[in-house]
C-alpha positions in Angstrom: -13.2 107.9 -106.2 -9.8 107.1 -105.5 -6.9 104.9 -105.3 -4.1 103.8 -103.6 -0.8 102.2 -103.8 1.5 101.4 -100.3 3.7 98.1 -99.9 4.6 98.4 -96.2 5.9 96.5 -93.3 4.1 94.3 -90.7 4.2 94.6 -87.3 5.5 91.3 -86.5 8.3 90.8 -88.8 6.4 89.9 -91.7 5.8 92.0 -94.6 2.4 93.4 -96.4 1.6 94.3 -99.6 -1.5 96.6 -99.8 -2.3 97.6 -103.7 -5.3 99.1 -105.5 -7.1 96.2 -105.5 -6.7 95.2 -101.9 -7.7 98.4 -101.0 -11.3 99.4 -99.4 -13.7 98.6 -101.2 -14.4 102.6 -102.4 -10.9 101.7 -104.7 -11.2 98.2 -105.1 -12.2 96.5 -108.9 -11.6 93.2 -107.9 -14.5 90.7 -107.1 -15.1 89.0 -104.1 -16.7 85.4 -104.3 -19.2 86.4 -102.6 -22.5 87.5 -102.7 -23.8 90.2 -100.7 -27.0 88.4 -99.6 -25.1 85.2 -98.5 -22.6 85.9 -95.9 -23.3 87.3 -92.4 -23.8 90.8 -91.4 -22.1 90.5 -88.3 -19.6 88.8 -86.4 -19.2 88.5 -82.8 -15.6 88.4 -80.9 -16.1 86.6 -77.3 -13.8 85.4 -74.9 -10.8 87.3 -75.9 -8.3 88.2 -72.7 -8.4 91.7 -74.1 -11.8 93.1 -73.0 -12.0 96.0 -75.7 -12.2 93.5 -78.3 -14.8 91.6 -77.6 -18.3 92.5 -79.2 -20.5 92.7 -82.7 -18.8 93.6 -85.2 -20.7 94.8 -88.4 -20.2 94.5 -91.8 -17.9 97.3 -93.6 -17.3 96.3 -96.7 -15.1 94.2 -99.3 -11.1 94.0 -98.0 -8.9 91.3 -99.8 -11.9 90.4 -101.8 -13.7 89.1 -98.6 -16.0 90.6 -96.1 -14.3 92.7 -93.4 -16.2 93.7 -90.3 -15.4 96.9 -87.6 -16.9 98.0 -84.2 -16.4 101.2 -82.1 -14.9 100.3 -78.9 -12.6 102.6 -76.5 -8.5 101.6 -76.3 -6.7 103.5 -73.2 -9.5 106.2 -73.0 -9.7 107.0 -76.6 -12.7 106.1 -78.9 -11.2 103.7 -81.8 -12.3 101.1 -84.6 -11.4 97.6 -83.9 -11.6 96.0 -87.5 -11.8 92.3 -88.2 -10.4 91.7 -91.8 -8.1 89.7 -93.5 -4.9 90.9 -95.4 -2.1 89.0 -97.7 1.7 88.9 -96.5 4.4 89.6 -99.6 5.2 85.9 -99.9 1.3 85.6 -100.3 0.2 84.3 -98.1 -2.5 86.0 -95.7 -3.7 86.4 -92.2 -7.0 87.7 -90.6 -6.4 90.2 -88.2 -8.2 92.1 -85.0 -7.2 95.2 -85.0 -7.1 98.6 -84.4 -5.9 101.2 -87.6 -5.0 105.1 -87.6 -7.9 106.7 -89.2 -5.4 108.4 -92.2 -4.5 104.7 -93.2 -5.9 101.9 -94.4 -6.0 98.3 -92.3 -2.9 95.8 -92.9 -0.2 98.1 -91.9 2.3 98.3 -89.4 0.4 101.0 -88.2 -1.9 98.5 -86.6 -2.3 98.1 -83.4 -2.8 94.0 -83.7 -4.4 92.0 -80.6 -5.3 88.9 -82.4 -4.6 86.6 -85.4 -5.0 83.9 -87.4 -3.9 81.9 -90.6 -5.6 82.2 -94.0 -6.3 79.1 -96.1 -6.3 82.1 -99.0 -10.1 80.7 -100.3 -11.6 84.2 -101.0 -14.9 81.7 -100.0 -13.5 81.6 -96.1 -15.3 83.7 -93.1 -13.2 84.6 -90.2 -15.6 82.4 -87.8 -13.9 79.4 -89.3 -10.5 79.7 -88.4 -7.9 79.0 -85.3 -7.6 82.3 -83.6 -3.8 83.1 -81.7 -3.4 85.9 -79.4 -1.0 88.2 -81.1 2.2 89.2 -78.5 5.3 90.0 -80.6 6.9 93.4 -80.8 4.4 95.8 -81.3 1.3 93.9 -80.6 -0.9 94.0 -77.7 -3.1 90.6 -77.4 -3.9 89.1 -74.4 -4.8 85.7 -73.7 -6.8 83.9 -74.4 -7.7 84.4 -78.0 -11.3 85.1 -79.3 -13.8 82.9 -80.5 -15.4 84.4 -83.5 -19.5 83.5 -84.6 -21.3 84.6 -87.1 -24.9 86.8 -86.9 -27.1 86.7 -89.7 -29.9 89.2 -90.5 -32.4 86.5 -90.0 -31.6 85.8 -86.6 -31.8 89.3 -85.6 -35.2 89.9 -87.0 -33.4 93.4 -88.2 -35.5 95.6 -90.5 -35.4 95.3 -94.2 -34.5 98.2 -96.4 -36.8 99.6 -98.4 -37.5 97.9 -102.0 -37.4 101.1 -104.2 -35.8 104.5 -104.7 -37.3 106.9 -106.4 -34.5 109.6 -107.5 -36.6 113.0 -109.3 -35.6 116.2 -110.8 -32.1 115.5 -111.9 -30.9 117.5 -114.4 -29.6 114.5 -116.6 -33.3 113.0 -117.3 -32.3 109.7 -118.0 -30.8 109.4 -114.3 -34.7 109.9 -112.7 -36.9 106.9 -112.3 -37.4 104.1 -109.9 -34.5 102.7 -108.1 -35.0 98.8 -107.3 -33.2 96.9 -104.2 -29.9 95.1 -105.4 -28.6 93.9 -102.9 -25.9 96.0 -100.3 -22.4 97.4 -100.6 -20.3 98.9 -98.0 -22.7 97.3 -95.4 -25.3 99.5 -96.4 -28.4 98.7 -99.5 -27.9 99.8 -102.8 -30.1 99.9 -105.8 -30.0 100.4 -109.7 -32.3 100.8 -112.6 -31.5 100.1 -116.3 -31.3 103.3 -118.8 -30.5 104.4 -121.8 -26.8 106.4 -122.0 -25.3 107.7 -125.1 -27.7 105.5 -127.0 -26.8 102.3 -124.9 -28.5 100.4 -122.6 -26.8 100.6 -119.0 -27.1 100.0 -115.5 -27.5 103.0 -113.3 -27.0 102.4 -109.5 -27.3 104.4 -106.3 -24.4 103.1 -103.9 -22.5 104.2 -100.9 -19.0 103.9 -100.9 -15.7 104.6 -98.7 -13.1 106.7 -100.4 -9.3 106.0 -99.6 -9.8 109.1 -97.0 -12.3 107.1 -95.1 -14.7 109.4 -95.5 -18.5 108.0 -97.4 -20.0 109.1 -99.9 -23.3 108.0 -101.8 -23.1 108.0 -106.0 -25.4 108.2 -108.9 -23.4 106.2 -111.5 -23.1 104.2 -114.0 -21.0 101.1 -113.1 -19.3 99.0 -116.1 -21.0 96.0 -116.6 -19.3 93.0 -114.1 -17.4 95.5 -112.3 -18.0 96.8 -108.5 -19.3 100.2 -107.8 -16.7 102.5 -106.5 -13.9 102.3 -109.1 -12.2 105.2 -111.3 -13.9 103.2 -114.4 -17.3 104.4 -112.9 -18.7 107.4 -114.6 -20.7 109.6 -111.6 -23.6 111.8 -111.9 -24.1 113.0 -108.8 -22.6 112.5 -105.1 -24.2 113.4 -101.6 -21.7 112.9 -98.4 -22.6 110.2 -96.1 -23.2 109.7 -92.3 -21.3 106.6 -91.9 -24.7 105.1 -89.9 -25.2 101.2 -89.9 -28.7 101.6 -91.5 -28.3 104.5 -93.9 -30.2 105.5 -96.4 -29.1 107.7 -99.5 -30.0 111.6 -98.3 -33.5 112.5 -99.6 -32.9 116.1 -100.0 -31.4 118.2 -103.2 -29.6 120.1 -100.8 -27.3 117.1 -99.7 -26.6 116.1 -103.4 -23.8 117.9 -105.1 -23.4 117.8 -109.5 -20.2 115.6 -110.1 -18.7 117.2 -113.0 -15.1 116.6 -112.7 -13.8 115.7 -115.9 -13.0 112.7 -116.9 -15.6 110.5 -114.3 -17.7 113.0 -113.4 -20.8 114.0 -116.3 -23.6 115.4 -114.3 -25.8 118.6 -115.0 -27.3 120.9 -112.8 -29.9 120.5 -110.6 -29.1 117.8 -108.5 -31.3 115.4 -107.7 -34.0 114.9 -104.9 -33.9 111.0 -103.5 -36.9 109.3 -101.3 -37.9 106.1 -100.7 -41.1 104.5 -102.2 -43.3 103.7 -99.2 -45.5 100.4 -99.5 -49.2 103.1 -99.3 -47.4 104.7 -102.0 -47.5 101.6 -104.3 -51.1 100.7 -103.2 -52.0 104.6 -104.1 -50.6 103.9 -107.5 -52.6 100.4 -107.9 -56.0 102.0 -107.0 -55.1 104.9 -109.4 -54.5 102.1 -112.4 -57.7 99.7 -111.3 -59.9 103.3 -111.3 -58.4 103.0 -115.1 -58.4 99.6 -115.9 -61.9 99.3 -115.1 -63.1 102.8 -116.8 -61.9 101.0 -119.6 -63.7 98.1 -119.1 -67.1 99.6 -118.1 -69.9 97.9 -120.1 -72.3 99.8 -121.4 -75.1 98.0 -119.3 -74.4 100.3 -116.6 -75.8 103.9 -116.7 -74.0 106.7 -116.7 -74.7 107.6 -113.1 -73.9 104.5 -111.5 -70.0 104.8 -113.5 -69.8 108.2 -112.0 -70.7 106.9 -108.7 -68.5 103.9 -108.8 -65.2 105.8 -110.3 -65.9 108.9 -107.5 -65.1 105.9 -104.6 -61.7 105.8 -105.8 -60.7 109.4 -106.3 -62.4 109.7 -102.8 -59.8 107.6 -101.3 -56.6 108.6 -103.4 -57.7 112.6 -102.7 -58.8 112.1 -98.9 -56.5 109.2 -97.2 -53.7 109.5 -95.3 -50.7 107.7 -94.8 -52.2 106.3 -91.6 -55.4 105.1 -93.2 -53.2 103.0 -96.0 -51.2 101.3 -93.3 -54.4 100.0 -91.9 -55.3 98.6 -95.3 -52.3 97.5 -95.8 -52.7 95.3 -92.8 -55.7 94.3 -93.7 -54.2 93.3 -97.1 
């Protein structure tokens, strides 16, 4: 995980300065205010005189410590990434931008190609769908009237699917890192999930993220993050690493092939064999309550009943866990 360090010059005469910490959000320790369950997934662009622009935009991450949003559109018959983000100005104050950026750079350069603009109030609280947009025409920009209108989309409203609940990561050669993954909300657009361990005889948070290095290339991490922290920092000490697809929906890879040791010294303390990653399917939790009610009430059996009948009763659960299917616990599932 990496960082880096420009101050460079806006295209219209003004002048940004991009440091670690405004950086994506692979390189980025500062916090946003925030929370990844609260503001919208998606932002649409209508109306704007430049056709290209217009469109959903989908959530990519933390820029300037608030949500930035990008779409794949086509700009005189090449495919690009028009990005919606904000950026702060060296006398600090900040605009949001729509715009297109080289793929070697990071946004909030005069390397953008700008189209569109508008004036930050500089509350890391603010959404771009609140503010005055202005068709950006100076020297170097290529905006059109008239200027967008900018909404927000949230999940809710688009009835979208909701990631699974649990991870299950197995056969890692650092023991600790196995277990049970739960939900925690998303990062870089996509979910993430963490379970608590035990790590040099303290008690830590291990979490299974995706995150964009200063490349722009994606990768997925087994780490530990420092405690108040984002994922995605130098401070975070990685385990293992799989490459990433870059897909709206993506899930961590499921298969030890795609997960690679990190053992660069000084972040990097993973051991050989990497890890396998799946998710925990809803039939798989009901397989593993039958398994415990077959116990729980073995346990309790009184001895009232004979012999026989516990037999009997017992067999109707090993029955169903050794001779169902996946399809025959989604129908009880819906019956559930």
């Amino acid at each position: 995980m990496e960082t880096n360090n420009n101050n460079i010059d806006d295209s219209d005469g003004d002048t940004l300065s991009v440091s670690s910490t405004d950086s994506t959000v692979s390189s980025s320790s500062s916090k946003s205010s925030h929370n990844d369950e609260q503001f919208p997934r998606q932002m649409i662009v209508s109306n704007a005189g430049t056709n290209a622009v217009n469109g959903v935009y989908n959530y990519n991450g933390i820029f300037d410590n608030v949500p930035s949003y990008s779409k794949n559109g086509v700009w005189q018959n090449i495919q690009e990434t028009f990005l919606l983000f904000r950026c702060r100005l060296t006398d600090n104050s900040k605009r949001w931008y729509v715009s297109i950026f080289p793929k070697n750079t990071g946004p909030g350069t005069n390397k953008d190609v700008d189209f569109y603009k508008a004036i930050s109030t500089n509350d890391d609280r603010e959404l771009p769908c609140t503010r005055n947009w202005t068709t950006a025409i100076s020297t170097g920009m290529l905006g059109i009237n008239p200027p967008p209108r900018v909404t927000a989309l949230r999940r809710n409203i688009l009835n979208m699917n909701a990631p699974p609940r649990q991870m299950i990561v197995s056969n890692a050669g650092i023991n600790v890192v196995n277990g049970i993954y739960n939900y925690n909300g998303s990062f870089d657009g996509v979910a993430k999930y963490s379970k608590i361990g035990i790590w040099n005889d303290v008690r830590e948070t291990f979490s299974l993220f995706r995150c964009r290095l200063t490349d722009h290339t994606k990768r997925w991490y087994v780490s530990i993050v420092p405690d108040k922290m984002l994922p995605g920092t130098n401070k975070d000490l990685d385990f293992y690493m799989a490459n990433a697809t870059n897909d709206l929906e993506e899930l961590p890879p499921d298969s030890s092939t795609n997960w690679m040791t990190e053992m660069r010294y000084p972040m990097g303390c993973g051991i050989d064999p990497p890890p396998t990653v799946r998710v925990v399917l809803q039939w798989d939790v009901l397989k593993e309550h039958i398994m415990i009610r077959r116990l729980v009430e073995q346990e309790r059996a009184t001895k009232r009943l004979r012999k026989s009948k516990e037999e009997i009763h017992h067999s109707y659960y090993r029955n169903f866990i050794q001779h169902s299917n996946d399809d025959v616990f989604r129908h009880v599932l819906q019956f559930l």
